[in-house]
C-alpha positions as CSV (number, residue, x, y, z in Angstrom):
1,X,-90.3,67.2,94.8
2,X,-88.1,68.3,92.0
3,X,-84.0,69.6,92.9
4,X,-82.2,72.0,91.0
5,X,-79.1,70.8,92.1
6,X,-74.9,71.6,92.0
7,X,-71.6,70.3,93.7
8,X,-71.7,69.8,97.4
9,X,-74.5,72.1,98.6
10,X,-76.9,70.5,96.1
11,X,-75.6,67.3,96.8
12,X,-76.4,67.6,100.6
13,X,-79.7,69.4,100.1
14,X,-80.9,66.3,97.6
15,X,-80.0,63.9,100.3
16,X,-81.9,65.6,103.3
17,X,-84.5,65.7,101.2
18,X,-84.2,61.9,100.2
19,X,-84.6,61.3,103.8
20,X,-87.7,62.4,104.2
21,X,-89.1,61.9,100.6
22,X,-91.0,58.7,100.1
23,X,-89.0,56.5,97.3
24,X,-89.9,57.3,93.4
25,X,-91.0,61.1,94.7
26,X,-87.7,63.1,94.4
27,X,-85.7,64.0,91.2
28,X,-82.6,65.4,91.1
29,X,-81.6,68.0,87.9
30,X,-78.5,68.5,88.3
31,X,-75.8,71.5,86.8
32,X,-73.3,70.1,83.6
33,X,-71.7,73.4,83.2
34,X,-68.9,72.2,84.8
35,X,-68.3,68.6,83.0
36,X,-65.0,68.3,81.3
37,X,-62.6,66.1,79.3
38,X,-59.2,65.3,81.2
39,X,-56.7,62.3,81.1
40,X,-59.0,61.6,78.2
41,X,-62.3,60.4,80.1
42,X,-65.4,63.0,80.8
43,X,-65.6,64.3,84.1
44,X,-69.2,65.0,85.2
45,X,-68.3,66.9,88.5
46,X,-71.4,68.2,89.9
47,X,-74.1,64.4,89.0
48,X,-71.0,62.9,90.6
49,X,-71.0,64.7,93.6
50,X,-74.8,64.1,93.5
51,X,-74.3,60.3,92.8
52,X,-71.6,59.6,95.2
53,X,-73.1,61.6,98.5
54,X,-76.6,59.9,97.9
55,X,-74.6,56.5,97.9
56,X,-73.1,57.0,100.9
57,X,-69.7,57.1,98.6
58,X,-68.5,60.8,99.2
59,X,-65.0,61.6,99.8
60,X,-63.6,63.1,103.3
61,X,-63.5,66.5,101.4
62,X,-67.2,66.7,99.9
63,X,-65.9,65.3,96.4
64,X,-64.1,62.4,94.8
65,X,-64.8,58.8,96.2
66,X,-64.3,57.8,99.5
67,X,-61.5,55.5,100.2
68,X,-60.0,56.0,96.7
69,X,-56.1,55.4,95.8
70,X,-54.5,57.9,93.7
71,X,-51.9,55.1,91.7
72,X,-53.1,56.4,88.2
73,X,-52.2,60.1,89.1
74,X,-48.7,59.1,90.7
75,X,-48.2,57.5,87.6
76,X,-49.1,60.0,85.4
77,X,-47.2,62.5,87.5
78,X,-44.2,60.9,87.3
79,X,-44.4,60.5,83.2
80,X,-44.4,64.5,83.2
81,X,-48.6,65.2,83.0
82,X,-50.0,67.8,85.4
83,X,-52.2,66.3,87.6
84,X,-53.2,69.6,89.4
85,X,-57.2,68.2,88.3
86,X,-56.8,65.0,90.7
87,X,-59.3,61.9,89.8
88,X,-59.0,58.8,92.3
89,X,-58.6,55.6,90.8
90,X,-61.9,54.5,91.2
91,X,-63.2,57.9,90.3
92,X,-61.4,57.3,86.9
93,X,-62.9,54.1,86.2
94,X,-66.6,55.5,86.3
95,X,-64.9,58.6,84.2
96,X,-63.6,56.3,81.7
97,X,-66.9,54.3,81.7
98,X,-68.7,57.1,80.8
99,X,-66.5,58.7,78.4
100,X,-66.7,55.4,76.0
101,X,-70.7,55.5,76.1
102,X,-71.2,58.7,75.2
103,X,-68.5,58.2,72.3
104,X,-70.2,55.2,71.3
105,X,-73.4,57.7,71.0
106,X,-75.5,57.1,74.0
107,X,-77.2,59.9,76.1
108,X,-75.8,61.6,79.2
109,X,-78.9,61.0,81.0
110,X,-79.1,57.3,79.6
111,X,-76.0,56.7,81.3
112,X,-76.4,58.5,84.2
113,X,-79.8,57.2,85.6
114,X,-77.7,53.5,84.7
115,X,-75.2,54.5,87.0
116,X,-77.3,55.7,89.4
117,X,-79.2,52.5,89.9
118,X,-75.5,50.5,89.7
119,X,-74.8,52.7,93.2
120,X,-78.1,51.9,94.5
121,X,-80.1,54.9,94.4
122,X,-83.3,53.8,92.3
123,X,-85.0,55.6,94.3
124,X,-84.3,58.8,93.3
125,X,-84.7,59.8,89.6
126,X,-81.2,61.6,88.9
127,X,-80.9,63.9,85.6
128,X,-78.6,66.1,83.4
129,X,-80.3,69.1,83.0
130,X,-79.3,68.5,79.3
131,X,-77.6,66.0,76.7
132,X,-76.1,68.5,74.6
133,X,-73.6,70.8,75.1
134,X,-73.1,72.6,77.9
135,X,-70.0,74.8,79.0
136,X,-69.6,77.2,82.0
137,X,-66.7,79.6,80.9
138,X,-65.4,82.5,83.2
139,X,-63.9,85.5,81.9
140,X,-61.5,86.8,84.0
141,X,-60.6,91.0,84.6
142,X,-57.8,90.5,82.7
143,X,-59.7,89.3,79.6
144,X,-58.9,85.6,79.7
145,X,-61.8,82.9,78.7
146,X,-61.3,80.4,80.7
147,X,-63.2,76.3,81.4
148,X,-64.6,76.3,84.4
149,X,-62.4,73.9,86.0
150,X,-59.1,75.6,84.7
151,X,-60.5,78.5,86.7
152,X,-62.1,76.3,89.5
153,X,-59.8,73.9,90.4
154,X,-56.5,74.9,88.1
155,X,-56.0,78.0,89.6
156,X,-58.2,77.6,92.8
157,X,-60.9,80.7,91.9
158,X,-58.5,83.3,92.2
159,X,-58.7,85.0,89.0
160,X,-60.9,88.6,89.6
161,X,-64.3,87.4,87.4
162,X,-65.7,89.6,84.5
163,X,-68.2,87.5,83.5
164,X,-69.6,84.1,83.2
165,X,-70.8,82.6,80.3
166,X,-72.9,79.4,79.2
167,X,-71.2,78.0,76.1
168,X,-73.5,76.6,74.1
169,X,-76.9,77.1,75.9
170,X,-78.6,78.4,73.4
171,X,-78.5,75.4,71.0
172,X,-79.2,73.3,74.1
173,X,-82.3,71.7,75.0
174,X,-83.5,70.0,78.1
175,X,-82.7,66.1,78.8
176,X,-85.4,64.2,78.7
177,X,-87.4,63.8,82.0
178,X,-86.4,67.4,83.6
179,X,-89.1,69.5,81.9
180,X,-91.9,66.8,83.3
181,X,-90.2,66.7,87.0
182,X,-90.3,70.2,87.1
183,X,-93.7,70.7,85.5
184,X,-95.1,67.7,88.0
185,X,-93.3,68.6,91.5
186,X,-95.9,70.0,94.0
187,X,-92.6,71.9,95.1
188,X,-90.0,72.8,93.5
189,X,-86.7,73.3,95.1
190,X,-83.5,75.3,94.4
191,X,-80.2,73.8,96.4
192,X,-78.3,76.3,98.1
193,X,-75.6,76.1,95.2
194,X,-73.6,79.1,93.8
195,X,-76.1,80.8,92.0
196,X,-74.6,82.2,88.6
197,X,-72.0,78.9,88.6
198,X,-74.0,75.8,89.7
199,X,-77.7,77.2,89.2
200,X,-77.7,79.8,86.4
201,X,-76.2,76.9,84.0
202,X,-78.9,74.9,84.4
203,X,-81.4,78.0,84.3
204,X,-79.6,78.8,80.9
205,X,-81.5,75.9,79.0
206,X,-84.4,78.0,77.7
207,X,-86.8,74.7,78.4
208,X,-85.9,74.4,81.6
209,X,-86.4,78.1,82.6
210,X,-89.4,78.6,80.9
211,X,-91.3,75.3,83.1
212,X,-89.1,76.8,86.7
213,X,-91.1,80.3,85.4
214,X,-94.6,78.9,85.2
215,X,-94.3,76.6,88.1
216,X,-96.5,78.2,91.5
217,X,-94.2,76.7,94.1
218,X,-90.3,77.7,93.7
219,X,-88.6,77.7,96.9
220,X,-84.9,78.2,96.9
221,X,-82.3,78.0,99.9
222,X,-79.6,80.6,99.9
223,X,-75.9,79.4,100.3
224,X,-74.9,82.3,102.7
225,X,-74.3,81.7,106.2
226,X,-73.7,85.5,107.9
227,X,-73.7,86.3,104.2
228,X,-70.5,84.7,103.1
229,X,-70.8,80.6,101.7
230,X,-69.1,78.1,104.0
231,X,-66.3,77.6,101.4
232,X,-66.0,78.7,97.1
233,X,-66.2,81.8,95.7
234,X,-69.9,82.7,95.5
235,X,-70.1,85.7,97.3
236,X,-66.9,86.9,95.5
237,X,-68.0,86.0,92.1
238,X,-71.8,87.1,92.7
239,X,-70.2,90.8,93.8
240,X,-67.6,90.8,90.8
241,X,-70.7,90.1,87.7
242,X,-73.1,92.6,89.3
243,X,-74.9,91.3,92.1
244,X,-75.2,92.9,95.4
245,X,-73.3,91.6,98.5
246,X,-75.2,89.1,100.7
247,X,-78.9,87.9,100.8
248,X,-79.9,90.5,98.6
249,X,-77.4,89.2,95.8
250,X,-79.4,86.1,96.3
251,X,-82.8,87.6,95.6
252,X,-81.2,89.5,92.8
253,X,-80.0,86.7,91.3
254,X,-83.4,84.4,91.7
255,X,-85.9,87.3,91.2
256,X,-89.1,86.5,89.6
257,X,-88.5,82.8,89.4
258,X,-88.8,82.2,93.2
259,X,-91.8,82.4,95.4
260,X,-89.8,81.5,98.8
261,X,-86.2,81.7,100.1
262,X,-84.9,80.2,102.9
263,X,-82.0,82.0,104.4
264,X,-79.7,80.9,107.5
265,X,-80.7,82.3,110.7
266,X,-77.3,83.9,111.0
267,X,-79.1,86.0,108.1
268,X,-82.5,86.4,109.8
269,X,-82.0,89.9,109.9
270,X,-82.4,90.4,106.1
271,X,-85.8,88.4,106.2
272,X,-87.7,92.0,104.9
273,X,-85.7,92.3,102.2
274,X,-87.6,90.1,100.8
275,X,-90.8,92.7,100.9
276,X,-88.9,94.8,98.0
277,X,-88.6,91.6,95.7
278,X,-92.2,90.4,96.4
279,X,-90.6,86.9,97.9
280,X,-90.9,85.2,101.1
281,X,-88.0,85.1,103.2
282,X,-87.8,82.7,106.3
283,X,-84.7,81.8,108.5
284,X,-84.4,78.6,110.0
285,X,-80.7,76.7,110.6
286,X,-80.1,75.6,107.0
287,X,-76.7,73.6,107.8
288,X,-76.9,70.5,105.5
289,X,-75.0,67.8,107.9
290,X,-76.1,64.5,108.6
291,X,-77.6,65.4,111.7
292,X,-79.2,69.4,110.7
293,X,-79.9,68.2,107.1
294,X,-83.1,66.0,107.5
295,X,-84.8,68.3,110.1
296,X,-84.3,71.5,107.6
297,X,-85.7,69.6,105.2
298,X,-88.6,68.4,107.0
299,X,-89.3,71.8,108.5
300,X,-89.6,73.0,104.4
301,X,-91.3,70.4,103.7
302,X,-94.2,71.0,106.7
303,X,-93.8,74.6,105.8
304,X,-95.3,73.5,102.6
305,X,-97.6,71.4,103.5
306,X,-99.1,73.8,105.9
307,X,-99.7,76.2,102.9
């Protein structure tokens, strides 16, 4: 099985699935849109979120590292720097890590499937869905073009959103492994992320839509749970670029690329809509805890299998 995968939602969906997934059979591509420079290291928000929830690593709040001290930020707080963007201590370290690598030339991917095995998940094959260049950029109602984590975090998602944009996506080509994984998974699945923030970026690599298009098994899970997300803006920012409100946004914004979508059964009554878009809509309980997380995944997985 292959993951399209972004911040917490794809984080928890990739390790349900790695509970049920026999070792070596599950990648994980995972959204860059949202990587950054800050302090002067490279943030890679969304693999990290990946890396560190599959490690057992994850933070109280469904980011950071668990158990981290914040002396670097006090520090830097108290010279004068904003430290609105906070990084743990130990969070910072793998930042800083990475940030020297890739300025001494090497590959994101390189360096992340390193760090991956470092935090003991061989297992699973973790990727960028590209090396190169890769910006998210909202532009706000008021006409303001802003990083996604200036708008995300800086200001908390509460600028009204005109549009969102992929920097650089059309000079960028998938990292190497991602087309393969998506071409070889007998299923290929699309995390319950925010669509035109944690999935679109990664759809925006022309490589990597082109092998999602011609693959015969796409099954996606929505994000919604009585249409709204449990927390983030992607209803809000789904309704403010165009989409429609609820599961129907979702099938909008996944239409002919999916042949299945699983939606919460708090949403069970929208399970014809999916008649007008030609996909398969099924509700089960789609919570990603520990405890709901594997038994989702293995009814998807059964589902499959059944076929």
């Amino acid at each position: 099985m292959t993951v399209l995968a972004g911040g917490v939602g794809g984080a928890r969906m990739a390790r349900a699935l790695r509970s049920i997934v026999s070792p070596g059979n599950l990648t994980i591509v995972v959204n860059v849109g949202d990587n950054t420079r800050r302090y002067g290291v490279h943030i890679a928000a969304d693999p990290d979120t990946v890396l560190y929830t599959l490690s057992d690593r994850i933070g109280p709040h469904g980011w950071g590292r668990a158990d981290d001290t914040l002396h670097v930020m006090t520090e830097l707080s108290e010279l004068g720097v904003d430290t609105t963007f906070t990084l743990g201590d130990k969070d910072l370290a793998l930042c800083a890590w990475r940030a020297a690598r890739l300025d001494s030339g090497e590959p994101l991917s390189a360096i992340t499937q390193d760090v991956a095995g470092r935090f003991g998940i061989g297992d699973v094959t973790l990727l960028p869905a590209t090396d190169d260049r890769l910006e998210t950029k909202v532009e706000t109602a008021m006409g303001e073009l802003l990083d996604f984590q200036t708008y995300f975090v800086d200001r908390q998602h509460s600028d009204d959103v005109a549009a969102v944009i992929y920097d650089g996506a059309d000079d960028a080509g998938a990292a190497p492994g991602v087309v393969g994984a998506i071409e070889n998974a007998e299923v290929l699945v699309v995390a319950p992320s925010n669509p035109p923030l944690s999935i679109h970026p990664i759809l925006s690599v022309a490589e990597i839509t082109e092998a999602v298009d011609a693959h015969d098994r796409v099954v996606a899970v929505s994000p919604l749970f009585g249409g709204k997300p449990l927390k983030g803006p992607a209803d809000k920012v789904m309704h403010r670029i165009g989409y429609s409100p609820g599961t129907r946004g979702i099938l909008e914004a996944y239409e002919q690329l999916i042949d299945v979508l699983w939606i919460d059964e708090a949403d069970s009554d929208d399970i014809t809509l999916g008649e007008e878009f030609g996909i398969e809509v099924r509700a089960a309980d789609t919570r990603l805890g520990d405890e709901n997380g594997p038994s989702f995944a293995k009814n998807i997985l059964e589902t499959e299998e059944a076929r």
